[in-house]
Structure formats: structure tokens, C-alpha cells
KEFI-842261 format. One line per 8 residues: number of its first residue (from 1); their letters; for each residue y negated, x negated, z of C-alpha. Coordinates in pm, whole numbers, padded with zeros to 5 digits, always signed. Layout:
! KEFI-842261
NUM) A) Y,X,Z; ...
END
This chain:
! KEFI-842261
1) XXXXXXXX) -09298,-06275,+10755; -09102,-06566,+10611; -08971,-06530,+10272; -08750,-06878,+10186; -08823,-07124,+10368; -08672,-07494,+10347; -08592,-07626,+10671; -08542,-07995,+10783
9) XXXXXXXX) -08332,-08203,+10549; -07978,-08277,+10658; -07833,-08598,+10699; -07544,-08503,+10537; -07401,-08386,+10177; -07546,-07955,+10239; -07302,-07777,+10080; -07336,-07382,+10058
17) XXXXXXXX) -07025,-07119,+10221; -06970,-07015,+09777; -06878,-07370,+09698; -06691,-07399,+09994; -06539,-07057,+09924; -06447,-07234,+09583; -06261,-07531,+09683; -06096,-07301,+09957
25) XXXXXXXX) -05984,-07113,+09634; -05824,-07362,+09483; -05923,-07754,+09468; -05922,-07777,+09107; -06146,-07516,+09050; -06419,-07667,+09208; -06385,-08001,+09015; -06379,-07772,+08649
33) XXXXXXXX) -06677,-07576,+08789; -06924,-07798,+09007; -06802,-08155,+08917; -06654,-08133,+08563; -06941,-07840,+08459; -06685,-07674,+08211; -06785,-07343,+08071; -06617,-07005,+08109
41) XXXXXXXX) -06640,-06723,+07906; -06944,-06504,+07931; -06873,-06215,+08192; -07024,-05921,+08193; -07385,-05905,+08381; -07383,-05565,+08494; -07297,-05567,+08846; -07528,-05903,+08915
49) XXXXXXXX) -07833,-05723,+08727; -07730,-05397,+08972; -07737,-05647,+09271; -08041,-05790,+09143; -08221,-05436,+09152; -08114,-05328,+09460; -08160,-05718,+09673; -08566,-05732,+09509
57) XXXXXXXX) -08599,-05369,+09621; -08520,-05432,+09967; -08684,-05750,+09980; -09018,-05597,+09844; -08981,-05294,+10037; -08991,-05518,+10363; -09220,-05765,+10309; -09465,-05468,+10256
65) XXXXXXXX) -09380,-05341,+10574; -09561,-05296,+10897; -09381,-05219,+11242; -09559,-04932,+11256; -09527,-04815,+10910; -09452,-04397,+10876; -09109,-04380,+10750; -09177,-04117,+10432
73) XXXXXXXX) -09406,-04397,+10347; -09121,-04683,+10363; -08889,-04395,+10120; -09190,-04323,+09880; -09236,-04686,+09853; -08875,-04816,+09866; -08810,-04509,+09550; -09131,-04662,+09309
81) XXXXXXXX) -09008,-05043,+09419; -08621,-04921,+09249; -08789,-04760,+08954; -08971,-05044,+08858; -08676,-05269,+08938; -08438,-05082,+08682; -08657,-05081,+08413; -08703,-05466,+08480
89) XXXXXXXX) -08371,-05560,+08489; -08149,-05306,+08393; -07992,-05386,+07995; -07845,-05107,+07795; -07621,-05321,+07609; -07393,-05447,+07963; -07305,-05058,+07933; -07048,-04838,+07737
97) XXXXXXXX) -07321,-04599,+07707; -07644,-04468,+07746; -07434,-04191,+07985; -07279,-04460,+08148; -07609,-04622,+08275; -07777,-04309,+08341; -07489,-04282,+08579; -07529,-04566,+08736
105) XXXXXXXX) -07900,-04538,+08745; -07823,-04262,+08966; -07583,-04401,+09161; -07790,-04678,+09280; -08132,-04427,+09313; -07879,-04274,+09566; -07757,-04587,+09758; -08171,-04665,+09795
113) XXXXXXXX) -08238,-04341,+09910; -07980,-04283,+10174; -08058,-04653,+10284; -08410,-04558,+10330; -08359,-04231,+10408; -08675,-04134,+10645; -08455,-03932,+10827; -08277,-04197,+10975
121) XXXXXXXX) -08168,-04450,+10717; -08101,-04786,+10817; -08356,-04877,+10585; -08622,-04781,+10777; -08573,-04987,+11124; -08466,-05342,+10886; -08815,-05275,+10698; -09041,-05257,+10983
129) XXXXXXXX) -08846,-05531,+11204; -08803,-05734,+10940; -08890,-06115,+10979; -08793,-06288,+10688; -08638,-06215,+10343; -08429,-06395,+10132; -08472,-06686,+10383; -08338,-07031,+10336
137) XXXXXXXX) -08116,-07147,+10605; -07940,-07479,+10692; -07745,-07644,+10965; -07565,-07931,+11066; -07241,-07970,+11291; -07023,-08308,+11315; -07200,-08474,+11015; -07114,-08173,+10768
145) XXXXXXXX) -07403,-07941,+10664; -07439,-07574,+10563; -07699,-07409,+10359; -07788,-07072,+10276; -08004,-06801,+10215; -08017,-06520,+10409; -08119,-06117,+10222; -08289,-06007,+10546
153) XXXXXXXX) -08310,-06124,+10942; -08436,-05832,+11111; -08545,-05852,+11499; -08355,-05651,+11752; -08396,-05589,+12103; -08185,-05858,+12190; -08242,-06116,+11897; -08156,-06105,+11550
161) XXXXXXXX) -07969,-05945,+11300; -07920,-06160,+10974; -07795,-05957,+10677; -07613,-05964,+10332; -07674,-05708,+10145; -07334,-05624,+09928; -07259,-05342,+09680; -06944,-05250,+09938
169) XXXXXXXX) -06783,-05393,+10191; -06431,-05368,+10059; -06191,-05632,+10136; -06445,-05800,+10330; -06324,-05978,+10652; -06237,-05743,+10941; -06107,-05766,+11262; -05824,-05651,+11174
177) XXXXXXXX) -05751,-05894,+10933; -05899,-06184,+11076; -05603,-06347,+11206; -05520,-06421,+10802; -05785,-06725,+10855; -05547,-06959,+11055; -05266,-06845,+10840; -05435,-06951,+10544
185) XXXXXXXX) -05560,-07256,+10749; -05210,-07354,+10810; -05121,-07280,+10466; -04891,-06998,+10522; -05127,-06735,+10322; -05410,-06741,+10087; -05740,-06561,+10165; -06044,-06727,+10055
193) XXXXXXXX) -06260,-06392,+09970; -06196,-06370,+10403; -06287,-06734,+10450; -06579,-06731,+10220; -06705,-06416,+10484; -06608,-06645,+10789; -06791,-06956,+10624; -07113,-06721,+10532
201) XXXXXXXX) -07077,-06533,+10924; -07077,-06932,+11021; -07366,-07075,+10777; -07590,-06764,+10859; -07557,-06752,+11227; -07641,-07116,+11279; -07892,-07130,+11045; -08094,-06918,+11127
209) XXXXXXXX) -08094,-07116,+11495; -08305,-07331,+11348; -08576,-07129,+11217; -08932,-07115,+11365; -08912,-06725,+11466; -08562,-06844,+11642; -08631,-06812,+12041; -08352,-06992,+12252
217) XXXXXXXX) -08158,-06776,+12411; -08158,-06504,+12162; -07866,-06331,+12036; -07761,-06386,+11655; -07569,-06121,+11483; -07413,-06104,+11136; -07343,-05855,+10933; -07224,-05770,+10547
225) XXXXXXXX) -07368,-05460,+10448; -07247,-05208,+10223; -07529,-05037,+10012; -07220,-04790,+09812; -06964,-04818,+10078; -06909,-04437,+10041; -07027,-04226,+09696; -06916,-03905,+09598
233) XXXXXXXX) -07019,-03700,+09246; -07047,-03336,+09241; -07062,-03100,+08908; -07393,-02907,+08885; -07523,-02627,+08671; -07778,-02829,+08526; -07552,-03137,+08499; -07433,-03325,+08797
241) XXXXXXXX) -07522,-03505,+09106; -07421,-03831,+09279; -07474,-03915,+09689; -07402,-04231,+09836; -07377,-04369,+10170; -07361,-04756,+10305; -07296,-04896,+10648; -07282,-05251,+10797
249) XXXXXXXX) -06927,-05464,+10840; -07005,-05690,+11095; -06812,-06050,+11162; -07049,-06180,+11505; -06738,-06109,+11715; -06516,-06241,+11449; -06731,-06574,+11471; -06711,-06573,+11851
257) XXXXXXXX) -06340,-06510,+11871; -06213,-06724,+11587; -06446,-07003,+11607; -06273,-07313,+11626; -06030,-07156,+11309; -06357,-07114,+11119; -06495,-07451,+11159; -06128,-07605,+11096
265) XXXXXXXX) -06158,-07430,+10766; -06516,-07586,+10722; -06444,-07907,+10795; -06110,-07893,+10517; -06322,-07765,+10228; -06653,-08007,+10325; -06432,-08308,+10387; -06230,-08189,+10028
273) XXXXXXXX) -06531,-08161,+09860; -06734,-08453,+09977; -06399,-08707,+09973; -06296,-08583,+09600; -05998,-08435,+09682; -05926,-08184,+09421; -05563,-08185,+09414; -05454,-07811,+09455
281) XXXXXXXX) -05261,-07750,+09758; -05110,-07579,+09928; -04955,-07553,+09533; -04701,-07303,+09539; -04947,-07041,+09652; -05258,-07139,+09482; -05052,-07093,+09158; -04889,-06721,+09319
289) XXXXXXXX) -05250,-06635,+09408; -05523,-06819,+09269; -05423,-06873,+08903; -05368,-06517,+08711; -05738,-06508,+08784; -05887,-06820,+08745; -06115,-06890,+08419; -05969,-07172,+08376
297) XXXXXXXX) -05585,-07110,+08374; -05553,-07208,+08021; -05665,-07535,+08028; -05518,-07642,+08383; -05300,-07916,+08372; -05194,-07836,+08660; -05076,-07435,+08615; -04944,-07550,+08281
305) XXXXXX) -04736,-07814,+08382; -04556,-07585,+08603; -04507,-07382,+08305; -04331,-07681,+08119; -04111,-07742,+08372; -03985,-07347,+08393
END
């Protein structure tokens, strides 16, 4: 099992599908961010110590996993590996509470036990096919290159599987919103949380091409998956209960269908990045859609001088 591994270096500027997502955001965000290095306010570290916990429990879980391993083993394992994890990582101050976390203790105890639920859990079957965790991925097309690293590429009948393991897969690209990529490509709309997914479904799928456990004329497949894509919370005598229940979203037939939009998109952020560009266009809807969130609205010259000349 590989567990991230550098491949060849590129011959170009290897940029990663989150700074891409950023200057697909908005152009001036990247330079205040990645070129200018200028500080935001602290945010709150709850949800990335949560995603910590539950990425190190899979990865750990896996990598001490045979094929052949019993799956009440895999649960009784993947159970200890969370305990330990929260009690590493989890910080009683990023809470309102101390019911608060014991809440969401339980809520993520629940999202690892349904995911490696012995009783069919999709836990199981990604632990003992498994093939490499958090594995480092790059690739190269038309002089512009990709890096990444990839939670868990699990084999399959047919190939592989690579995986990103996500709290939920809300408002994560779909088929039925895909066509919003060449719309924002042509600058009628603004969707970069869907082109970051198209320019991870692009990085992750061609990377992992050129890994050694890669075998030509495999199939790749993509997918986000949702750890607490469905939770519910149910009053009990003693106190209460939470259940949760995740399921993949997956983009491979996205990829295949809108593949020459995707790479468009690429190429516009890489070339943006790599030639400076960091004026913000299309404007009029990176200021409608990108600025009321942005950390740095109140220091843009750019968002403010459109508030001079209102």
C-alpha cells in the first residue's frame, strides 16, 4: 500500500485544483492570498479538526487492512482508531459547550460506524481494496500541471476508484447541474465551488494514471463522498441518540461528458495564475457573487471602488 507518494517532477508551474478553485473565485483573491500572503481573520477550527478525525481514521483503518480482513474486525478497529482520533484532535474551546461537542462526538462516532458498518458499510470493501491513502498525485497536459492528493484509491473489478472523503456532499457538482461549468466558462454565471469539483474530478483521475499500481487500460473513477450526507437525532429515555448515513457523489461521467469545458476552465485559471493576471473579471458578477464573502472585502480596492462610484 502506497501512502503519499511524489511522482515525477513536472515541467511546468504544478498548481493544485484549490488554488485554481481560488483564482476561478475571483482573480484578486488569489493575489491577497497566495501572492500578496495577507492575513485573514482567524476562523473557527472546528469543522477542519472534525475532518481531520474522521480523514486519519479512514486512512489508518486501511492501511491496517488486509483483503481478507473479517469485517467486525475492520468496525472494532475503525471504532478504537475514532476514539483515539477525538481525543487527539478534538478542542473544547472551538465549541459552545461541553453539550455541544458531546454532540458532535456522537455525530461523527455515527458517520464512522455506519461507514464501517460490518453489515455492509462501504467502509468495509474501500479498507480491504484499498491501495493507497492520502496519495500524492500529479499530471501534466499542454504544458500546465496538476497536483494533488488523493484520501483513498481503492481497486475495483474494473480499475480504480479514487476518493475524497467530504463531511457532505451538498452543493457538490451534479449532473444535473453540470451544464453551469460552460456558463460560468463563458462568463454568464459564477460557480467555482462546481469548478473546483470538476478541476479535483480532472486532477484526480489523471493523476492517478501515472501511479505505479496504474495498469493501462484500467478504468478510473471519481467520486466525492459524503461521510454525514444523511443524520437524524432521536429523543431517548436515557438521553438521546444520533444515526448517520453517507453515500458517494460521483463526477467520472461528468469528466467524460464535459471534458473539453473542464480543461477550458483549467487552462483560464493556470494560464491566470502563471501569467499574473489578477484583474477580477468577469467584474460585475464576481462583485454580485464573490465579494459579500470574501475575507478580504474590506480592503479590496477593487469592491471599494465600486462603492465610491455608487
Amino acid at each position: 500500500r502506497v501512502r503519499y507518494r511524489r511522482g515525477a517532477a513536472m515541467s511546468s508551474e504544478s498548481l493544485s485544483p484549490s488554488r485554481l478553485a481560488n483564482y476561478a473565485t475571483c482573480p484578486r483573491l488569489y493575489d491577497y492570498r497566495y501572492v500578496q500572503d495577507v492575513n485573514t481573520p482567524d476562523r473557527t477550527e472546528l469543522y477542519l479538526n472534525q475532518g481531520t478525525i474522521y480523514h486519519e481514521t479512514i486512512e489508518d483503518v486501511c492501511d491496517a487492512t488486509d483483503r481478507d480482513a473479517d469485517a467486525e474486525t475492520i468496525h472494532d478497529r475503525a471504532m478504537d482508531v475514532f476514539a483515539a482520533k477525538w481525543a487527539e484532535h478534538s478542542n473544547s474551546e472551538d465549541y459552545e459547550s461541553d453539550a455541544h461537542q458531546e454532540y458532535q462526538r456522537r455525530e461523527n462516532r455515527a458517520a464512522v460506524e455506519a461507514f464501517f458498518d460490518p453489515d455492509g458499510g462501504d467502509g468495509i470493501e474501500h479498507a480491504r481494496h484499498s491501495v493507497a491513502t492520502e496519495c500524492w498525485v500529479e499530471c501534466e497536459r499542454d504544458g500546465r500541471g496538476l497536483h494533488g492528493k488523493a484520501d483513498n484509491v481503492v481497486r475495483t473489478d474494473e480499475g480504480l476508484h479514487v476518493f475524497d472523503y467530504k463531511r457532505n456532499t451538498s452543493g457538490v457538482l451534479s449532473s444535473g447541474t453540470a451544464e453551469y461549468l460552460g456558463e460560468h466558462r463563458d462568463g454568464e454565471a459564477h460557480e467555482p465551488k462546481r469548478v473546483r469539483n470538476a478541476f479535483q474530478t480532472a486532477t484526480y483521475i489523471e493523476g492517478v494514471k501515472n501511479e505505479p499500481f496504474y495498469e493501462d487500460g484500467m478504468t478510473v473513477r471519481f467520486s466525492f463522498y459524503g461521510l454525514l450526507n444523511s443524520t437524524s437525532f432521536e429523543s431517548t429515555p436515557a438521553g438521546y441518540e444520533v444515526s448517520a448515513r453517507g453515500y458517494p457523489r460521483e463526477t467520472t461521467e461528468i469528466y467524460a461528458e464535459h471534458h473539453d469545458t473542464i480543461w477550458e476552465l483549467i487552462r483560464a485559471a493556470h494560464d491566470g495564475i502563471t501569467g499574473e493576471a489578477y484583474e477580477p473579471e468577469p467584474f460585475d458578477l464576481i462583485t454580485d457573487e464573490a465579494c459579500p464573502d470574501c475575507d478580504y472585502r474590506e480592503m479590496c480596492a477593487d469592491r471599494l471602488s465600486t462603492e465610491v462610484r455608487r
